[in-house]
PyMOL commands that place a pseudoatom at each C-alpha (Angstrom):
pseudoatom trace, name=CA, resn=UNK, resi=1, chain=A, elem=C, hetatm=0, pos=[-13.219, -35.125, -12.142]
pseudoatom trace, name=CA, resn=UNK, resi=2, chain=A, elem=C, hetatm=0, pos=[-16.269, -35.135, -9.479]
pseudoatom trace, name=CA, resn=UNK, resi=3, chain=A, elem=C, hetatm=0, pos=[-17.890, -32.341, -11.872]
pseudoatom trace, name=CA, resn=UNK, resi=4, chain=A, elem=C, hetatm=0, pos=[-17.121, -34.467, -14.871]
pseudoatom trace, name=CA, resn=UNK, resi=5, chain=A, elem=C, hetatm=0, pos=[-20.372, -35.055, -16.723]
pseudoatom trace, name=CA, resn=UNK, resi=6, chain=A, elem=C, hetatm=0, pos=[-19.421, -37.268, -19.704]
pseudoatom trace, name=CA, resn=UNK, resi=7, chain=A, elem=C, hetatm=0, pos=[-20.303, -38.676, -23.461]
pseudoatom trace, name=CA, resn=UNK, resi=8, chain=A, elem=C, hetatm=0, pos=[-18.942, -41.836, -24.324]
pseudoatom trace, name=CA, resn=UNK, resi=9, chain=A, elem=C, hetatm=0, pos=[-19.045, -42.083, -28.466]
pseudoatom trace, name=CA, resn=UNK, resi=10, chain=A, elem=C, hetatm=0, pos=[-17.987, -45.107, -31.130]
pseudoatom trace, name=CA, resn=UNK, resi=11, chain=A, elem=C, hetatm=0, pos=[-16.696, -42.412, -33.201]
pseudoatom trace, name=CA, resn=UNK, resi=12, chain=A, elem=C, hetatm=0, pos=[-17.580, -44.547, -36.301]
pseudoatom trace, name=CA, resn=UNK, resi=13, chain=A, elem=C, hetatm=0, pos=[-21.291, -44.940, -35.357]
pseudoatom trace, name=CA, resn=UNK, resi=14, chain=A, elem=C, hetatm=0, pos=[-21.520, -40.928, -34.350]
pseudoatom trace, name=CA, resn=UNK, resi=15, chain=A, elem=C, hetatm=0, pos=[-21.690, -38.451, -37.195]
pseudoatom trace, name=CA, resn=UNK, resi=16, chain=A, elem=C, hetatm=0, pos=[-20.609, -38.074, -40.499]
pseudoatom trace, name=CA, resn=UNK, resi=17, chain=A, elem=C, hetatm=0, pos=[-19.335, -34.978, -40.824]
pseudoatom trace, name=CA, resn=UNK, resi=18, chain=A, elem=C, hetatm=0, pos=[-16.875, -35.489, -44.085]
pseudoatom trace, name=CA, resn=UNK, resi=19, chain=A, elem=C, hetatm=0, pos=[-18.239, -37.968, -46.700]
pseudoatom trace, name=CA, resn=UNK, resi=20, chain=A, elem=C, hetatm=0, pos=[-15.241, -37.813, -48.508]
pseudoatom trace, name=CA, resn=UNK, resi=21, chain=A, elem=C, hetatm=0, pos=[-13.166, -40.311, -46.264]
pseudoatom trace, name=CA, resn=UNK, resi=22, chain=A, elem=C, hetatm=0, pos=[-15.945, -42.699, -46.718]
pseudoatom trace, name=CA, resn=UNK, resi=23, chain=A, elem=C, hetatm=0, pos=[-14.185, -46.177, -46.819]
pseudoatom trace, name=CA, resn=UNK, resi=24, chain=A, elem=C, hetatm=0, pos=[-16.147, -48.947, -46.038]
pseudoatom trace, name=CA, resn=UNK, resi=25, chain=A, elem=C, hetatm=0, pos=[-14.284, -52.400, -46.383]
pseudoatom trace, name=CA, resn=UNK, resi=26, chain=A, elem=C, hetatm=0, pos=[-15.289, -53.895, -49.671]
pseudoatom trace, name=CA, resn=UNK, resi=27, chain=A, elem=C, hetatm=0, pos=[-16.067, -57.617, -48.456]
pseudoatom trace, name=CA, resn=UNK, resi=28, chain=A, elem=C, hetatm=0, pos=[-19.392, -59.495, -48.760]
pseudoatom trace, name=CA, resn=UNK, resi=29, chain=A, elem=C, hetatm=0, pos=[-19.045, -61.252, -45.380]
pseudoatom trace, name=CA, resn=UNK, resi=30, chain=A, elem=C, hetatm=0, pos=[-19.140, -58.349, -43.502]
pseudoatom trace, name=CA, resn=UNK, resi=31, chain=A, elem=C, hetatm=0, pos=[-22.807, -57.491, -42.659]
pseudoatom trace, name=CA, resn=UNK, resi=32, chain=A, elem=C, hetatm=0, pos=[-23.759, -53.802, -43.042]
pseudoatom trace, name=CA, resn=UNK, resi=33, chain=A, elem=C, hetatm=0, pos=[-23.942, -52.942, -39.644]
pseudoatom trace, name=CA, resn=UNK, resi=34, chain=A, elem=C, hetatm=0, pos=[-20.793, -54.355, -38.364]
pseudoatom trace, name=CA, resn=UNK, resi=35, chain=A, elem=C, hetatm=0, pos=[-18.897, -52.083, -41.418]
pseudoatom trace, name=CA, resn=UNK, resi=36, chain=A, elem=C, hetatm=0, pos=[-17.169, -48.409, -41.035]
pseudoatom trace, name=CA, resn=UNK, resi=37, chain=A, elem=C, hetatm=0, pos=[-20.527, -46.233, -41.146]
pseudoatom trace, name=CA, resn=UNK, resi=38, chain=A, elem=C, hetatm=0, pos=[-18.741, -43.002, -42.012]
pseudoatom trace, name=CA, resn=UNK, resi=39, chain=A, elem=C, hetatm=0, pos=[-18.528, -41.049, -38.477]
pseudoatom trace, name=CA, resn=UNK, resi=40, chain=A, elem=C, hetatm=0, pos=[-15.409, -39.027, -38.063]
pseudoatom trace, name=CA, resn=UNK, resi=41, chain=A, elem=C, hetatm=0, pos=[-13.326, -36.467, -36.147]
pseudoatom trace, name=CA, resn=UNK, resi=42, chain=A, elem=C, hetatm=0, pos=[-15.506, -33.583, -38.391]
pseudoatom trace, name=CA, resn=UNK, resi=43, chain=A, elem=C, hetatm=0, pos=[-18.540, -34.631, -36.968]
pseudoatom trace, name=CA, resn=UNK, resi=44, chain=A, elem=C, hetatm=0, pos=[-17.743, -34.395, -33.455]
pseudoatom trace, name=CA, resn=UNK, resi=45, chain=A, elem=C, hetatm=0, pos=[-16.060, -31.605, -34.166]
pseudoatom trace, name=CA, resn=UNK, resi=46, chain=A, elem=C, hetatm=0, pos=[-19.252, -29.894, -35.986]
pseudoatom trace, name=CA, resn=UNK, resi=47, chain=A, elem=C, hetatm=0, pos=[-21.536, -31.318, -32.956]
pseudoatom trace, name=CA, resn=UNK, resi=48, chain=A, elem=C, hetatm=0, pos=[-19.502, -30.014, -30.753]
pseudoatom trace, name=CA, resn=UNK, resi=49, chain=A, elem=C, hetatm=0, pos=[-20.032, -25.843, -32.781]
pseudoatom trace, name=CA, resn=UNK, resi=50, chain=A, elem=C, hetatm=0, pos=[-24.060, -26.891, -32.843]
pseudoatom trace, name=CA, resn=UNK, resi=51, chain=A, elem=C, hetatm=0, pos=[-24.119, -26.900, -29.391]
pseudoatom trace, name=CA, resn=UNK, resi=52, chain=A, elem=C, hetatm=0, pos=[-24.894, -30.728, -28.850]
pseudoatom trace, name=CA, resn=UNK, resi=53, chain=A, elem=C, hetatm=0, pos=[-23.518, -31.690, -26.168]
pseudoatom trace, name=CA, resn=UNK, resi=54, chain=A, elem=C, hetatm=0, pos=[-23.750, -28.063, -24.401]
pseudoatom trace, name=CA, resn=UNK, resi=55, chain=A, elem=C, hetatm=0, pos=[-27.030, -29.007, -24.572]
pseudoatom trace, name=CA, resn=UNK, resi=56, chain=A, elem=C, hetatm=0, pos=[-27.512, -32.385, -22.396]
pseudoatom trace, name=CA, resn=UNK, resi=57, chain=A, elem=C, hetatm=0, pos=[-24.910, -30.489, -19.816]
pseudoatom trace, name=CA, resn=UNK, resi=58, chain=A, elem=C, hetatm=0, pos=[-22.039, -32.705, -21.375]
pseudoatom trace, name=CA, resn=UNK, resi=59, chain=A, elem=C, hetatm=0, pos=[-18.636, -31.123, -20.258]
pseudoatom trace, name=CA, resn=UNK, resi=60, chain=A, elem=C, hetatm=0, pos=[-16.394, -34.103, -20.938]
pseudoatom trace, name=CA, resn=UNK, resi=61, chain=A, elem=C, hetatm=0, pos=[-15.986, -36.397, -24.014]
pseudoatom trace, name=CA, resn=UNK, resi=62, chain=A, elem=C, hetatm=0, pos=[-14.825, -39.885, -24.426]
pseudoatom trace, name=CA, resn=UNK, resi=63, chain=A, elem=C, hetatm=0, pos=[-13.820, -41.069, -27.713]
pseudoatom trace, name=CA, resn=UNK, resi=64, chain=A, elem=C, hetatm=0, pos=[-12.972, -44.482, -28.820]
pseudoatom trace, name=CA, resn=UNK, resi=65, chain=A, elem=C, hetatm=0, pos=[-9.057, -44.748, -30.212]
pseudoatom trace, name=CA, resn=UNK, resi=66, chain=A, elem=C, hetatm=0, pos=[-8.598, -42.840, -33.751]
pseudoatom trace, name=CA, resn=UNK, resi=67, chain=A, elem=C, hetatm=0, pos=[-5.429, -44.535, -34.519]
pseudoatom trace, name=CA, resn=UNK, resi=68, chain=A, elem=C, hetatm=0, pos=[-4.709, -46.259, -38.172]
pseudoatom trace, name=CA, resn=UNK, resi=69, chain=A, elem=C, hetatm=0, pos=[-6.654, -50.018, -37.878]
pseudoatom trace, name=CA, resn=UNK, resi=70, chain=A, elem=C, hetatm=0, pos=[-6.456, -53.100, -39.534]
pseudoatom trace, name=CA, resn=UNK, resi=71, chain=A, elem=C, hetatm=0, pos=[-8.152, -53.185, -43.339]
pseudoatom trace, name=CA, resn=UNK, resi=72, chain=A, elem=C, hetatm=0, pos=[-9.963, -56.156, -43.800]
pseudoatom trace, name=CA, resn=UNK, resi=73, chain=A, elem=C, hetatm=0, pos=[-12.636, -58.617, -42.580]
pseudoatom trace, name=CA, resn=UNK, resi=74, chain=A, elem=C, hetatm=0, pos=[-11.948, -59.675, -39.364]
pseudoatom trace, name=CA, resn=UNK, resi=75, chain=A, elem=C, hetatm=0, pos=[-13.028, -62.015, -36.337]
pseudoatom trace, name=CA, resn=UNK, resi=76, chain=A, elem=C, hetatm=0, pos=[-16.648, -63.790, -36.813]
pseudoatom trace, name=CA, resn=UNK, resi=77, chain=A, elem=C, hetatm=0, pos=[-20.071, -63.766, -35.484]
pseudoatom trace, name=CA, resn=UNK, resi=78, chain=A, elem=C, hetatm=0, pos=[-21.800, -67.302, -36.173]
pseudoatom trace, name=CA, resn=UNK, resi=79, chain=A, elem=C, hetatm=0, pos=[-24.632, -67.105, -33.601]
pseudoatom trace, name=CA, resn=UNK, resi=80, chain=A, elem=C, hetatm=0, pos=[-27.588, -66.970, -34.864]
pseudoatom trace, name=CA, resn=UNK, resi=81, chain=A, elem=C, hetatm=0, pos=[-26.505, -63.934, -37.502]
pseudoatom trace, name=CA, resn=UNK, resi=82, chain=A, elem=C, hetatm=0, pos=[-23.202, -64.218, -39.302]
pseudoatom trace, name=CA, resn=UNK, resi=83, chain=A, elem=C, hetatm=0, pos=[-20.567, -61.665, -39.794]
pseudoatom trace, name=CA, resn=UNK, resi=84, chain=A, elem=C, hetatm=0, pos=[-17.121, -60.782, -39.782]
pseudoatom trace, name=CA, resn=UNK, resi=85, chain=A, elem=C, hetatm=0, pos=[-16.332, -56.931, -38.795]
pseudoatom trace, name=CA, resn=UNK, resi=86, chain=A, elem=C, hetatm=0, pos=[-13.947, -54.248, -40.372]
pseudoatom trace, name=CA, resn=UNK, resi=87, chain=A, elem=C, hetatm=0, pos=[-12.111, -52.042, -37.437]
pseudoatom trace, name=CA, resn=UNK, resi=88, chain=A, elem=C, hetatm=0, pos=[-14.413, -49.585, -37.178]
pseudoatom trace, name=CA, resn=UNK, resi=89, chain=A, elem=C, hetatm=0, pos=[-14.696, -49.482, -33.251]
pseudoatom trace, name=CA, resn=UNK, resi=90, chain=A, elem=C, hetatm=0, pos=[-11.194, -48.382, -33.267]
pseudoatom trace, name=CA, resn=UNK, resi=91, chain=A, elem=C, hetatm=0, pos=[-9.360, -51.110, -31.288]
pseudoatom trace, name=CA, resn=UNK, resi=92, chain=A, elem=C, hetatm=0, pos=[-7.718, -53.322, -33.608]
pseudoatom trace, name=CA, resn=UNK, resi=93, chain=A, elem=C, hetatm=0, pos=[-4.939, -50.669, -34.155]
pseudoatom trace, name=CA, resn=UNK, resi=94, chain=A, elem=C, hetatm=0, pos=[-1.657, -51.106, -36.456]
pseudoatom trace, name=CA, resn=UNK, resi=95, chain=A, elem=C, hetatm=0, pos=[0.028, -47.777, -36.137]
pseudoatom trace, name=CA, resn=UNK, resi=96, chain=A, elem=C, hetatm=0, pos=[-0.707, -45.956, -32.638]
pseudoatom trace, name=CA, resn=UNK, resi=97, chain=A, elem=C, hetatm=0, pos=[0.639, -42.558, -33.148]
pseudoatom trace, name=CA, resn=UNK, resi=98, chain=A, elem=C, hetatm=0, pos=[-1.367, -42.206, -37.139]
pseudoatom trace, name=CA, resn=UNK, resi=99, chain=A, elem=C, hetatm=0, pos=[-4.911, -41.034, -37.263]
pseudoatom trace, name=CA, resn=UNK, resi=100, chain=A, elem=C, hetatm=0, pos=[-6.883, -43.530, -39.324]
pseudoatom trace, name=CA, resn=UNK, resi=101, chain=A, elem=C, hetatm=0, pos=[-8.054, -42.329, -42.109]
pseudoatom trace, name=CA, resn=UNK, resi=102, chain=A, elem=C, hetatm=0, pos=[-11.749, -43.113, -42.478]
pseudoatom trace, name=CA, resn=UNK, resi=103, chain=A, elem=C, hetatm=0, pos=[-11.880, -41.133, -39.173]
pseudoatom trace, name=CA, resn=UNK, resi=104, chain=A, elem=C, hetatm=0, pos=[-10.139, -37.830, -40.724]
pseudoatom trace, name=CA, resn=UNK, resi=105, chain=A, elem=C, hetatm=0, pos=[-6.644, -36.410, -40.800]
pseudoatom trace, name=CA, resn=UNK, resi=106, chain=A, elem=C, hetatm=0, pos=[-4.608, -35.172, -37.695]
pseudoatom trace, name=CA, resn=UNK, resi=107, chain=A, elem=C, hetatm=0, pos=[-4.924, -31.754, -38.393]
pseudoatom trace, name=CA, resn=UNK, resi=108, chain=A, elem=C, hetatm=0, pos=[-8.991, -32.182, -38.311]
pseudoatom trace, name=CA, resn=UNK, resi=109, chain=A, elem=C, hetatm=0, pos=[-8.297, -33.939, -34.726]
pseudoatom trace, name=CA, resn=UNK, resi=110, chain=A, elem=C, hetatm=0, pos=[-5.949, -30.472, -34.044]
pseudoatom trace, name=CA, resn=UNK, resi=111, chain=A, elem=C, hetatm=0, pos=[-8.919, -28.994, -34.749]
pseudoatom trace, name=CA, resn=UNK, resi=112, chain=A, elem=C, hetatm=0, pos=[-11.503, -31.143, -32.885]
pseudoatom trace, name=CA, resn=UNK, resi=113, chain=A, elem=C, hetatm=0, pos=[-8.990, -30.679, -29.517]
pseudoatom trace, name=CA, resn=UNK, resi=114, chain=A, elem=C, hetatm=0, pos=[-8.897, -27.087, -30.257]
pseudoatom trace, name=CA, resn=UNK, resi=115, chain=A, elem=C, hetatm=0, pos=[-12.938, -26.411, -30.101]
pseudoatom trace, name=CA, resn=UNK, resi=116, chain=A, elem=C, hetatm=0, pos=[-13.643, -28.733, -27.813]
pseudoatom trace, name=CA, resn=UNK, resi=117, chain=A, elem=C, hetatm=0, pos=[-11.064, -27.248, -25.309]
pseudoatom trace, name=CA, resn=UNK, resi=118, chain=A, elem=C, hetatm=0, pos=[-13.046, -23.855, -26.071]
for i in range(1, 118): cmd.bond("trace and resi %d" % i, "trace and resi %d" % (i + 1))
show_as sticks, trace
zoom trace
């Protein structure tokens, strides 16, 4: 751990590396910018192959949870800007051991465990 140089990433707010789970949540009181932006498990994954991280001397990376989240609006911001926000930090999670799927499948995260342990 003392040699532990590490990333922290909102794997949401990251990189998009599969456009096709693209699921933002279809509700017009949820600001753009506190909605699912499309970063997923793929584009770690594909940072990870570019060299990225290698890089900046990162040897350790922190993701936030991947589990299934709530759908929905949820929660609201009413100070000075209002919003609600869609799950897309991870943390509002509804089934722990299920990868949610606007992040990717678990056999991309297999694969994203698999290269980054390389």
């Amino acid at each position: 751990m003392q040699n532990a140089v590490m990333y922290f990433m909102m794997m949401d707010r990251f990189v998009d590396g599969d456009s096709s789970n693209n699921r933002p949540t279809n509700d017009p009181s949820i600001l753009p910018q506190a909605n699912n932006l499309g970063g997923d498990i793929q584009g770690v994954t594909q940072k990870i192959k570019d060299g990225y991280f290698q890089k900046m001397g990162i040897n350790t990376i922190w993701i936030s949870p991947i589990s299934r989240n709530a759908e929905g609006a949820w929660g609201l911001w009413n100070k000075g800007v209002k919003s609600t926000f869609s799950a897309y930090h991870g943390y509002w999670p509804t089934a722990l051991t299920k990868v949610d799927d606007r992040l990717g499948s678990e056999e991309a995260f297999k694969e994203l465990i698999a290269v980054a342990h390389e």
